[in-house]
Structure formats: C-alpha cells, structure tokens
C-alpha positions as CSV (number, residue, x, y, z in Angstrom):
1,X,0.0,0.0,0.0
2,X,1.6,3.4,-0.9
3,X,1.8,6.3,1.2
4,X,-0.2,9.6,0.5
5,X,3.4,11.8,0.6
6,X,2.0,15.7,0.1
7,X,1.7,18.0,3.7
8,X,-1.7,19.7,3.6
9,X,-2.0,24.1,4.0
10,X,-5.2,22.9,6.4
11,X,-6.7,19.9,8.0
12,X,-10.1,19.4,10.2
13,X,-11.4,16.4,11.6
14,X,-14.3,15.3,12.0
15,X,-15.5,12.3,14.0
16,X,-19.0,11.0,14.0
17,X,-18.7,7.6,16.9
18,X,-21.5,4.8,15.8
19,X,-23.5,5.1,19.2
20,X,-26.5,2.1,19.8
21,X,-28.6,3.4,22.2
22,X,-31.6,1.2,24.3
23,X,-34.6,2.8,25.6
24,X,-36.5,1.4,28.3
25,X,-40.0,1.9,29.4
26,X,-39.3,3.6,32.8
27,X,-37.6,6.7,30.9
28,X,-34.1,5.0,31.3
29,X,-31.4,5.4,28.1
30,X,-28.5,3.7,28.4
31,X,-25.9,4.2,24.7
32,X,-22.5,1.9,24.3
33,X,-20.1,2.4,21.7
34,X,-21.2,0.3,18.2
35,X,-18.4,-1.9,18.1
36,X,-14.2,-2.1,18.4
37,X,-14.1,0.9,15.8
38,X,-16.8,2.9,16.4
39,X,-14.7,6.3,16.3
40,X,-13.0,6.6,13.2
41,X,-11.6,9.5,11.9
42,X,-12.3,12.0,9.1
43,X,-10.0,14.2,7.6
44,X,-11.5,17.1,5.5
45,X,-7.6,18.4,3.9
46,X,-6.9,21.6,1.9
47,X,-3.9,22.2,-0.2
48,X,-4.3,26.2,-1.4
49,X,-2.2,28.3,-3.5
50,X,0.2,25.2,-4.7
51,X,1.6,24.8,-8.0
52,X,-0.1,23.2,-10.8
53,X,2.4,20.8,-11.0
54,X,1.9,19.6,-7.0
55,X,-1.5,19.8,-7.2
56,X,-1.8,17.5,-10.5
57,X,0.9,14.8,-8.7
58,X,-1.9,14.7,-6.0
59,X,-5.2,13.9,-8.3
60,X,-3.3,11.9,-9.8
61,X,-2.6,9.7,-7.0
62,X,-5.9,10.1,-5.9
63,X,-7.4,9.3,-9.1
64,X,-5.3,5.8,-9.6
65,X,-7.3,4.5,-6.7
66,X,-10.4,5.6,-8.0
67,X,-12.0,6.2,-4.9
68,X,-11.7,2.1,-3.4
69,X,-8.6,1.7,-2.7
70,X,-7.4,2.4,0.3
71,X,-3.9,4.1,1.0
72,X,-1.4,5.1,4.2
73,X,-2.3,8.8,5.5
74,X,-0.1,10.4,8.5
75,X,-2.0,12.7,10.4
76,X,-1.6,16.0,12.8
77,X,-0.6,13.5,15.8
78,X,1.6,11.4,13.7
79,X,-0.7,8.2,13.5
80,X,-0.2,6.2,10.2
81,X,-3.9,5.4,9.0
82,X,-5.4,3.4,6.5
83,X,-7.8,5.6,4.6
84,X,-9.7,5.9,1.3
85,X,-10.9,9.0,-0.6
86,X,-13.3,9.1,-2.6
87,X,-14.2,12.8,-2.9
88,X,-11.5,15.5,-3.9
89,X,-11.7,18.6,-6.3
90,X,-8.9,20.7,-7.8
91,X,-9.6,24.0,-8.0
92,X,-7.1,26.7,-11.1
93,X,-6.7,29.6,-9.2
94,X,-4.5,30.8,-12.1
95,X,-1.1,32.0,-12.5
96,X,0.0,28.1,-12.4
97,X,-1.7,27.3,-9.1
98,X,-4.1,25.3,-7.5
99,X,-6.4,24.7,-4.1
100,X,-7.2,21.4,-3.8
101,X,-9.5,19.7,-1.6
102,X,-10.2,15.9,-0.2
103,X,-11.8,14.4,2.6
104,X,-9.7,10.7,3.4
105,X,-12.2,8.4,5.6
106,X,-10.3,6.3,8.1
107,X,-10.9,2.2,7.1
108,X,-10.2,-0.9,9.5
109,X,-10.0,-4.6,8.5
C-alpha cells in the first residue's frame, strides 16, 4: 500500500462515533459504543495556492485509486492510518496554481 506523501495548508477532523442506544419503558437510556471501531476518523484536507504541477501529482494519485482503494495517510498526531478518498476537487486559481480539496475516511480490516 503506498503512502499519501503531500503535507496539507489545512486539516479538520471530524469524528461522528456509531453510538446504539436502548430505551427502556421507565424513561431510562443507556448508549454503548457500536463496536471495536466505532470512532473513526475524518479528515476534510486543503492544499491552497500550490503549483499546478503539485497539485496535479496529488489527483493523480488520488485518481489511480479511484475512490476504493485504500492508501497510508499520516496525520496531525503522527498516527499512520489506512484511509480511502473518494471525494476531492482541484480547483485553477491561475497564475499556475491550484487549491485542492479531499476528505480521506479512516478504514479498518
């Protein structure tokens, strides 16, 4: 599996844990997480005012995995995670430069 190798200009993430919840007849609630990985992460990455040239290098990595196939991401704390993308845009801001954006969803297993 290759590595995704570019440092992104901004990075949020997002995390949206799989709760089940049980709700019992007295008024009681009680949630547990939905499994081992029920907090995985989401990383919503912007690469602005690059070169053409950078920002072509990354869709086209992206685009040789076609959305499926998953790929190594290091993020802010360092962690090495397996992640897939399957939405970025790349955005000519002219004078040979780009903004690009991608969202890379952690995958397990």
């Amino acid at each position: 599996m290759e590595t995704f190798q570019w440092m992104p200009t901004g990075a949020e993430l997002e995390r949206t844990p799989r709760v089940l919840s049980a709700q019992f007849g007295d008024g009681y609630a009680q949630d547990s997480a939905d499994g081992l990985n029920s907090n995985l992460q989401k990383w919503s990455l912007e690469f602005n005012d690059i070169l053409a040239e950078t920002g072509m290098a990354i869709d086209d990595f992206l685009t040789a995995r076609n959305g499926v196939e998953r790929f190594y991401f290091v993020n802010l704390r360092t962690e090495t995670l397996t992640v897939k993308c399957k939405t970025w845009k790349v955005k000519d801001i002219g004078n040979r430069k780009v903004n690009v954006t991608a969202t890379f969803e952690q995958m397990v297993g």
